[in-house]
C-alpha positions in Angstrom: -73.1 35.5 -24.0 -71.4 38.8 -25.3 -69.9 38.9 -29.0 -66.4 37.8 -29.1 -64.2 41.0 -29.9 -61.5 41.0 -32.8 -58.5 41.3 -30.1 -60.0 37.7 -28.8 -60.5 36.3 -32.7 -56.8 36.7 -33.1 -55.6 36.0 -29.7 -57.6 32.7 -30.5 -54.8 32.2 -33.3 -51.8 33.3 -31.8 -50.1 36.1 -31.6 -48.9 35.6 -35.6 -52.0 35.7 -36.6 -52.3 39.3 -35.3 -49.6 40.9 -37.5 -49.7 38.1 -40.3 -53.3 39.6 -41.8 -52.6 43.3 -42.1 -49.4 42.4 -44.2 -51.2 40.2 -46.2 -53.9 42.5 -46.5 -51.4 45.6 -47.4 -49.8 43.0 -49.9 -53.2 42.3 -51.9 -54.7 45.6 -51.7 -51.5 47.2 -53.2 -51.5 44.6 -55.5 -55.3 44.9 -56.7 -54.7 48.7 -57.4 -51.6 48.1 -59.1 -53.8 46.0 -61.7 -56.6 48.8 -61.6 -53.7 51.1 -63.1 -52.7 48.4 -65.5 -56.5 48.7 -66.9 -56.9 52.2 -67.0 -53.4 52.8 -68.6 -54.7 50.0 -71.2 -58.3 51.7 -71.8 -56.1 54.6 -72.5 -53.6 53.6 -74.9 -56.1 51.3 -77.3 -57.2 55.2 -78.1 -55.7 56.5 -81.6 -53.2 58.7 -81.4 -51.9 58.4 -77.9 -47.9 58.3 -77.8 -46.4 55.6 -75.8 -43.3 57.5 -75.2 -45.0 60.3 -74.3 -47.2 58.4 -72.0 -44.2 56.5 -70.2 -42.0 59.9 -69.8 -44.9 61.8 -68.1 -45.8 59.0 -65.4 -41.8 59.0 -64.9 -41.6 62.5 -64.3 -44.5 62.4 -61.8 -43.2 59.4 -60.0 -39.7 60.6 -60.0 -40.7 63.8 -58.3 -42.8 61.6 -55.8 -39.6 59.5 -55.2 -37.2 62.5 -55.1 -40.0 64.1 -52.1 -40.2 61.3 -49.7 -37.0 59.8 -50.1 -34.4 63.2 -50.5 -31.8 61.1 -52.1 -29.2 64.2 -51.6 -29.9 63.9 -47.9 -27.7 62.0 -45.1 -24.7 59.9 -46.6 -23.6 60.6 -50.1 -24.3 57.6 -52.2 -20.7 56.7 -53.8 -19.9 56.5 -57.5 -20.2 52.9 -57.3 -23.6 52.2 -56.5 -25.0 55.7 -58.3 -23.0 54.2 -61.4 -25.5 50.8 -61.6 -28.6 52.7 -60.6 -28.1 55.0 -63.9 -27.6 51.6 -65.8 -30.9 50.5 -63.6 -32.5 53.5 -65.6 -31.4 52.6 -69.0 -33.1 49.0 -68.1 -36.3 50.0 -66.6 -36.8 52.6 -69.3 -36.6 50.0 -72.5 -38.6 47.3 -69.9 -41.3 50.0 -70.0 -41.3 51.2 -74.0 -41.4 46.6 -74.2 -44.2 46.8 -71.3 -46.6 49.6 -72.8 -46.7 48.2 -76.3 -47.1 44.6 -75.4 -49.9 46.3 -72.9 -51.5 48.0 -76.4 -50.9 44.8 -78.3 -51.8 42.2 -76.0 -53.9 43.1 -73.6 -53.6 43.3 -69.6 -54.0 39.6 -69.4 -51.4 38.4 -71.2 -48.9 41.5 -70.7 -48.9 40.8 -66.8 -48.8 37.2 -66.6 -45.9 38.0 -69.1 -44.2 40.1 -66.4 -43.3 36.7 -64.6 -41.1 35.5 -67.4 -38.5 37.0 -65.3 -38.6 33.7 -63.2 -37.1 32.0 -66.2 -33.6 33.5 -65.0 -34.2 32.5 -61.6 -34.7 28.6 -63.4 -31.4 28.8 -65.2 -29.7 29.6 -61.8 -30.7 27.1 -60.3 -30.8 24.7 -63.1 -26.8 25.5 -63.6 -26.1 25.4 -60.1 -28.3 22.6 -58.9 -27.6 18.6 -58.1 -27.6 16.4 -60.9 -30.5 14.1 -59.4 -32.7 17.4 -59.7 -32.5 18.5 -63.1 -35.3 17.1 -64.6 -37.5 19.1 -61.9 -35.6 23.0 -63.6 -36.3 21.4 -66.8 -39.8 20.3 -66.4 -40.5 23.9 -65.0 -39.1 25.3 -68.2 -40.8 23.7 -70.1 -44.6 24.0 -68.1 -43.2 27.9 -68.5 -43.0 27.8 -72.1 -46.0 25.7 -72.7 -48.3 28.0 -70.5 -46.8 31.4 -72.4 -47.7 29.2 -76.0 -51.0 28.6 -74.5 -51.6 32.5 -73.8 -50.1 33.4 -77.2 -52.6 31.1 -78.7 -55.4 33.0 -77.1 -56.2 30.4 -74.3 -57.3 33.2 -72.1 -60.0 35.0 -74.2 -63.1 34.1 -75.0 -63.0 34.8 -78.9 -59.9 32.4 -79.0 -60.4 29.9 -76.1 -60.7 25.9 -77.1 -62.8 26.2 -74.2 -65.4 28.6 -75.2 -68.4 27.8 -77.8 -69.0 31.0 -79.5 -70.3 30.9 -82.7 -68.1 34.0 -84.1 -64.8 31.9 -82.7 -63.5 31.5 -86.4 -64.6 34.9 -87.5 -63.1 37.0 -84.5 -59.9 34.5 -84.1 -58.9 35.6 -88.8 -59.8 39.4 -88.0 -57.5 39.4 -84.9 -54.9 37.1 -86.4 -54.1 39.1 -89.3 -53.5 41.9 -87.2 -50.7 40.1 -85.5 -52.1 39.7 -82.2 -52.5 35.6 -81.8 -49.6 34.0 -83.1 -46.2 32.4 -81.2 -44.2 36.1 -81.5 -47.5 37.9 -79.6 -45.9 36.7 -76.5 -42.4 37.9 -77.3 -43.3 41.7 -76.3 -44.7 41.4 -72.7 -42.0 38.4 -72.0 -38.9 39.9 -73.1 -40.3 43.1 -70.5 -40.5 40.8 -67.8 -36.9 39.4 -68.3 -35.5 42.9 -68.3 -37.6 43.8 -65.3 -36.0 40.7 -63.8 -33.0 42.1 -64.7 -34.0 45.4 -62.9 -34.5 43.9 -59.6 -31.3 41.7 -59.7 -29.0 45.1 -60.2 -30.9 46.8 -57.8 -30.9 43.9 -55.2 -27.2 43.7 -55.9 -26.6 47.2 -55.7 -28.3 48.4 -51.9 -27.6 46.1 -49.4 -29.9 48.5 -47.0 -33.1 49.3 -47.1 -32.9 52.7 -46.8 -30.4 52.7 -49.6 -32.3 50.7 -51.8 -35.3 53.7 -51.6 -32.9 56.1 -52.4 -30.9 54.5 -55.0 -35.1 54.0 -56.6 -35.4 57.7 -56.8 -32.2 58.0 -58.5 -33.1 55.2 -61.1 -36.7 56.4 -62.2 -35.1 60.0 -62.3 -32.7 58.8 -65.0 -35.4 56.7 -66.5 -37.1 59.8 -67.4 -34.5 61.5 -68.3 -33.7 58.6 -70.5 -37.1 59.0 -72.0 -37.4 62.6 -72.5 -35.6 62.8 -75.8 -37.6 59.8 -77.7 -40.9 61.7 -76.1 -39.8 65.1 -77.6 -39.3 63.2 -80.7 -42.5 61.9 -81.2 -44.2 65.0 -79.9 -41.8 66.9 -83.2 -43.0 64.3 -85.4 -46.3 63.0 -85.0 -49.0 63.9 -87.1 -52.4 65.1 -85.8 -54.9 61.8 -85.6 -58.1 62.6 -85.1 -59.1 60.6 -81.7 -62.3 58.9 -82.7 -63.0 57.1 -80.0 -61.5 57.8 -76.0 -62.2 54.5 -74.0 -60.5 55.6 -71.1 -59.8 58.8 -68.9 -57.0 60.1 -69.6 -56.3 61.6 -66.2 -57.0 58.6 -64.7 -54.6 56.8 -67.0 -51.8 58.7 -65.8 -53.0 59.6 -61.6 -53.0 55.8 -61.4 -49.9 54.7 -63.0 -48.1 57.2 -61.5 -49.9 56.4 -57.7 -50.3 52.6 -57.8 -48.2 51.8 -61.0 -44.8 53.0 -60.2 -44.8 54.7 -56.7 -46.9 52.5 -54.1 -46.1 49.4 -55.7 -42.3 49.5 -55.3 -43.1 50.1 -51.7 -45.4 47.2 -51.8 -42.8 44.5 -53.2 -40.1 45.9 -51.1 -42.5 45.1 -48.2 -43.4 41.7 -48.9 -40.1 40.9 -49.9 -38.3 41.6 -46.6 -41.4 41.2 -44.2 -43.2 38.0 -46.3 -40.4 36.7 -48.2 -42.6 36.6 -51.6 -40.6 37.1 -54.4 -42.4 39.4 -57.0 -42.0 36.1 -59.5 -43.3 33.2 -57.3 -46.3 31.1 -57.1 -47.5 33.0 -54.0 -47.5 36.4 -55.8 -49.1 34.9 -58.8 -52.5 33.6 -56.7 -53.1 37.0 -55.6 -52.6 38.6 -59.1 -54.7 36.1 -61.1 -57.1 36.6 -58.5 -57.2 40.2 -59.2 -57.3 39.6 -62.5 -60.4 37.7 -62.8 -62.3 40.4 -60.9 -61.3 43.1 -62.9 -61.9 41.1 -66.2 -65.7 41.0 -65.4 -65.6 44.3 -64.1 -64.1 45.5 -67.3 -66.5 43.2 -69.5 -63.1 42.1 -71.3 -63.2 38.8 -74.2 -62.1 36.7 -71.5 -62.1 32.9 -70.6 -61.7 31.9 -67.0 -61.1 28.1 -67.6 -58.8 29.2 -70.0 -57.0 31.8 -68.0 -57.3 29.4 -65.0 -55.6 26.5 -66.7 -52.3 29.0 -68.1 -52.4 30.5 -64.3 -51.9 27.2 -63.1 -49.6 25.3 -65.6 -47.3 29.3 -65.5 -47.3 28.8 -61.4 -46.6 25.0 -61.1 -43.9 25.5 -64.0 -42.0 28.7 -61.4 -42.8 26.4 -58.9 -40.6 23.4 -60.1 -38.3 25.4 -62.1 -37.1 27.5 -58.8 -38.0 25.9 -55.8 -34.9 24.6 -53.5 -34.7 20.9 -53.0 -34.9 20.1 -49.3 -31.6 18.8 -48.5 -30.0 22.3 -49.3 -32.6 23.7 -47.7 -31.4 22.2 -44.5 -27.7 22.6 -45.7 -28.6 26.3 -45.8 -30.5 26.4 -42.1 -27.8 24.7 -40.4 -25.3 27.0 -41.8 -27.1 30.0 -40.7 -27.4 28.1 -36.9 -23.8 27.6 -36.6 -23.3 31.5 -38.1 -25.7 32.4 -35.3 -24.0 30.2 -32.4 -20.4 31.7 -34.0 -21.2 35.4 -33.9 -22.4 34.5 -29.9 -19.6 32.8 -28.6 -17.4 35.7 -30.2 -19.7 38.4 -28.5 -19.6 36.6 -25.7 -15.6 36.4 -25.4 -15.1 39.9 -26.3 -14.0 41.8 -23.0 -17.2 44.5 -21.3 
C-alpha cells in the first residue's frame, strides 16, 4: 500500500484544515522569534554601560526605515490630517511603552516583562465590566482579581527558581536577601513591565481606531514608529552627551544580534504577525489563545538560556494570568447571539437592498 501523501492527510480533515495549519504555523513561528529577540535584547542590556535610550532609538531608526521601504506611506492617497494627527500621538505612546518596556526587561527579566505585556487586557476587563449585564459581574471581577493575583505571584518571584515556593534550593534564602535589596522582588517590581503593557494596550486601541483598512493601518505604522524615533532621538543624544565612560566588564550578549533581532523580529515582522492573526485568526494579542503559544515559547527558551527559572511556578501564574483574561473579557453567550443575529439580519438587509436596486 503506497504512503499516504500530505494533500490526502489534509483532504482527510477538510478543506479547513488545509489553510488552518500554515496560519497557525506563521502565527507561532513569528511568535517564537519575537521572544528570541526579547532574549538577546535582555543578554544585552544586563551588560554595564549599555544606554537604554540609545538602544530603543537605534532599533526605531532601523525599523522605521524598514517600514518607510515596504510600505511608502507618501505613495497613493494622502493620509489626512486626521488620522496622521493620532498616529504622531501613537508615537508619543509607543515611545514611553518602550523606555517602561526596556527597563522592566533590565530589571525584571524576560519572564516577567512579557507576561507583563498582557496587563493590557485589564482595559479590555473594565469595558466589559462597565458595560456588561448585572448577572455577569462577578465573572469581570473574578478575572480582575485572578489578574492581579497572578501579577503578585510573579512579583513575588513565583517563576524563578531562586524565589519559587516550589523549588528546594538550599541557597533560596540567600539568593531571595541579595536580590531583594536590589529592588527586584517586591509588589512595585511588577509596576514597570505592567504599566508598558497598558500603554501598549493603549497603542493598539488608537491605532485600531485610527485605520479602518488594512492598508491604512500599515501605513499609518510607518508613520508612528518614524515619530517614535524621532521622539527618542533627543533623550538618546542626551545620554550619549552625558554619560560617563563604564568600563564593560562583562558582555553577555552580542550586541549585533541584540539590535538585528529587535529590529527583524521585535518591531518589524511581529506587527505583521499580530495584524495577521488578528484579521485572519481572530486572536487578540491579549487573550488566552495568544498566551499558550507565548508561554510555550517561553519555557523552551528558558532551558535554552539556562535562566533561574521554575516551571511549576511559571506554569501555575500562566494559568491563573490566562483563566483571569479569560473570565475578565470573554462575552457571555446571550450577547453573543444578540450580536450574530444582528449581523444575519445586516447581511439579509444589504441583499434585499442590492437586490431592489435597478441593473
Amino acid at each position: 500500500m503506497p504512503p499516504a501523501r500530505i494533500g490526502d492527510v489534509a483532504s482527510a480533515f477538510g478543506p479547513a484544515a488545509a489553510t488552518w495549519a500554515p496560519q497557525h504555523a506563521f502565527h507561532i513561528i513569528g511568535r517564537s522569534l519575537r521572544l528570541v529577540s526579547v532574549y538577546a535584547a535582555y543578554q544585552y542590556l544586563i551588560s554595564q554601560g549599555v544606554s537604554i535610550s540609545v538602544f530603543l532609538f537605534v532599533c526605531l531608526l532601523g525599523s522605521s526605515a524598514l517600514f518607510l521601504t515596504l510600505q511608502r506611506p507618501w505613495r497613493g492617497r494622502p493620509l489626512p490630517s486626521s488620522q496622521l494627527v493620532p498616529a504622531i500621538i501613537n508615537a508619543g505612546v509607543m515611545s514611553l511603552s518602550l523606555i517602561l518596556w526596556a527597563n522592566g526587561l533590565r530589571n525584571c527579566g524576560p519572564v516577567r516583562t512579557i507576561l507583563g505585556e498582557y496587563a493590557g487586557a485589564v482595559l479590555g476587563a473594565i469595558s466589559t465590566l462597565l458595560f456588561s449585564r448585572s448577572g455577569i459581574v462577578w465573572r469581570r471581577v473574578g478575572g480582575l482579581v485572578a489578574m492581579i493575583a497572578a501579577y503578585y505571584f510573579l512579583s513575588r518571584g513565583w517563576a524563578m527558581s531562586s524565589y519559587s515556593p516550589f523549588s528546594f534550593k538550599s541557597d533560596n534564602v540567600e539568593a531571595q536577601k541579595v536580590d531583594a535589596e536590589a529592588g527586584h522582588i517586591g509588589p512595585s517590581s511588577m509596576l514597570l513591565p505592567a504599566l508598558s503593557g497598558v500603554l501598549a494596550a493603549v497603542r493598539r486601541i488608537i491605532s485600531r481606531r485610527n485605520s479602518m483598512k488594512s492598508q491604512s493601518k500599515k501605513r499609518l505604522h510607518a508613520v508612528t514608529v518614524t515619530a517614535a524615533a524621532c521622539f527618542l532621538f533627543p533623550f538618546a543624544i542626551l545620554q550619549l552627551a552625558l554619560r560617563k565612560e563604564q568600563p564593560v566588564t562583562q558582555q553577555h550578549g552580542s550586541a549585533a544580534w541584540a539590535y538585528i533581532s529587535t529590529i527583524l523580529f521585535g518591531v518589524v515582522l511581529i506587527f505583521y504577525v499580530d495584524t495577521f492573526v488578528e484579521d485572519r485568526l481572530h486572536i487578540v494579542v491579549a487573550s488566552p489563545k495568544h498566551l499558550v503559544v507565548t508561554g510555550s515559547g517561553i519555557i523552551i527558551l528558558e532551558f535554552l538560556y539556562g535562566m533561574d527559572f521554575s516551571l511549576l511556578g511559571f506554569l501555575i501564574c500562566a494559568s491563573v494570568l490566562g483563566l483571569g483574561i479569560f473570565e475578565a473579557t470573554s462575552t457571555d453567550k446571550g450577547h453573543r447571539e444578540l450580536e450574530q443575529e444582528n449581523d444575519f439580519l445586516k447581511e439579509e438587509r444589504s441583499s434585499l437592498t442590492m437586490t431592489t436596486l435597478p441593473s
